[in-house]
N, C-alpha and C positions, 0 to 999 in steps of 0.2 A: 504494500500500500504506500508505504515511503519513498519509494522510488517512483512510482506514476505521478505522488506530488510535485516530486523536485524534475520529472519530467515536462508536467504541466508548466512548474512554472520558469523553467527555461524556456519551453517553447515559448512561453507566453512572451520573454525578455529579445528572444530571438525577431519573432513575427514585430512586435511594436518596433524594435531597429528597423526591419527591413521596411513596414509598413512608412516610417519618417524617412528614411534615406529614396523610397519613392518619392516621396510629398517632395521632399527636397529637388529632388532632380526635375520634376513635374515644374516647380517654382522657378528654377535656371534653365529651361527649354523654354519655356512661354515668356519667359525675363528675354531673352539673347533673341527668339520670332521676335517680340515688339521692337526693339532694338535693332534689329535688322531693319526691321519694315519699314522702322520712322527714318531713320539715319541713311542706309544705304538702299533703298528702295528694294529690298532682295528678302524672298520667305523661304522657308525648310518645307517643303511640300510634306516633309514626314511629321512635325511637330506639334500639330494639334491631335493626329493618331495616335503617336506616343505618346503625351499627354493624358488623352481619354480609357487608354490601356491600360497605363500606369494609376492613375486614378479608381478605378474599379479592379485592379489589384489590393492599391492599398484599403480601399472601403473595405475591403471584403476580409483582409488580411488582420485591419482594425477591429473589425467586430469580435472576431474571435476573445481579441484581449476584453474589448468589453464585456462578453459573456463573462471572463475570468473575475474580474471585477464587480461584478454584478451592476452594472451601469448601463445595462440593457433598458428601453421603457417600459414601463408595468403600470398596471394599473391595481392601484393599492391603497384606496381612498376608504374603504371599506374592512380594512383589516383591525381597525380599531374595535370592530363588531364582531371580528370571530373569537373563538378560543385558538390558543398554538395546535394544537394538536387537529385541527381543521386546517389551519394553514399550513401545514406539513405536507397534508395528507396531496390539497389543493394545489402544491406545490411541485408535490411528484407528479399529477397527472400536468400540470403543464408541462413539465421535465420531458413527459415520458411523449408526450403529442409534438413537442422541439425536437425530439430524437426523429422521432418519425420524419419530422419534415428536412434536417438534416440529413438523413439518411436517405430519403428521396432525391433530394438535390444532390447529393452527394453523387448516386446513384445514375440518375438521369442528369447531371453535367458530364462523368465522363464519357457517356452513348453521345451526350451533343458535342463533346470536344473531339472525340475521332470520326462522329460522323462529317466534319468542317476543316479536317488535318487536309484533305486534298483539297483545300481553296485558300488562298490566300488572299493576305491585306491590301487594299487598294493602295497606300503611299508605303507602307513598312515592306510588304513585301514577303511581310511574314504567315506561318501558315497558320489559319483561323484557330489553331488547336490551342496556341499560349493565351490569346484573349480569354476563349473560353473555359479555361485550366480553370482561372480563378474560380468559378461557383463552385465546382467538389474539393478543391483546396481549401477555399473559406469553410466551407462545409465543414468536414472531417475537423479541420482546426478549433469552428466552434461546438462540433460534439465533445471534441477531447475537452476543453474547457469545461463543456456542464457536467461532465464525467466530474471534473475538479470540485467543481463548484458542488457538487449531490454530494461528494464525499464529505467535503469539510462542512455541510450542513449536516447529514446524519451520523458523522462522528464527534464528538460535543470537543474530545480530546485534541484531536485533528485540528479543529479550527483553533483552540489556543495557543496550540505551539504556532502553528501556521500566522495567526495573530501577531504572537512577539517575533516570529524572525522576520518578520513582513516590513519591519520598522527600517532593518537593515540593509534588505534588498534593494540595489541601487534602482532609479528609476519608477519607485513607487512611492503612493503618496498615503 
């Protein structure tokens, strides 16, 4: 069980670099097009592609971390009315219909990413199968999270070591 935690939350440290070092590069390809455009009259016929790629990688690659975090939206206006042991219960079935639809997506992205590997991108040049990687990579990424996330709620213990070494963990808040 210890080891899928300290798995989780590397992954988790991994995906949110990789997710910013997109955003980043996303932000110095559209910086350097406008800069081209204005200045030398001259555009990257690939740069708004890359951009849009890179962007719905990193969404996707983000979310995952949110799940870890629990900073997903919910609607929890109404929990002040129940007892814990309903919102447990309530809890799991949401978990358990996220999996499902993780698992779908997961499932049917990679049937759409090899069915689209023989077509390629109109300026990248690249073949449809990387754009559409991202939905079963998000996917899988954020099942592995709620996996995290079910653990350190039905383990009481789990979540307080998990708690204090959390403090320490670079990158968290």
């Amino acid at each position: 069980m210890e080891t899928i935690i300290k798995f989780c939350i590397k992954a988790k440290l991994v995906t949110a670099a990789t997710a910013s070092f997109l955003l980043g590069c996303v932000a110095l390809i559209l910086l350097l097009q406008v800069l081209c455009r204005t200045f030398i009259s001259f555009s990257f016929s690939w740069a708004e592609e890359l951009a849009r790629y890179a962007n719905i990688w990193a969404s996707l690659l983000m979310a995952s971390v949110l799940v870890h975090d629990r900073e997903m939206i919910a609607v929890d206006f109404l929990d002040k009315f129940w007892p814990e042991k309903t919102k447990k219960y309530r809890d799991l079935i949401i978990r358990l219909l996220f999996a499902i639809l993780f698992i779908f997506m997961a499932i049917e992205g990679f049937f759409q990413a090899f069915d689209a590997s023989n077509q390629t991108t109109i300026a990248l040049e690249i073949s449809w199968f990387w754009p559409y990687l991202a939905i079963p990579v998000g996917a899988m990424l954020m099942l592995l999270q709620m996996v995290f996330t079910a653990i350190m709620d039905w383990d009481a213990s789990k979540k307080e070591n998990y708690s204090r070494k959390k403090a320490v963990l670079p990158n968290e808040r």
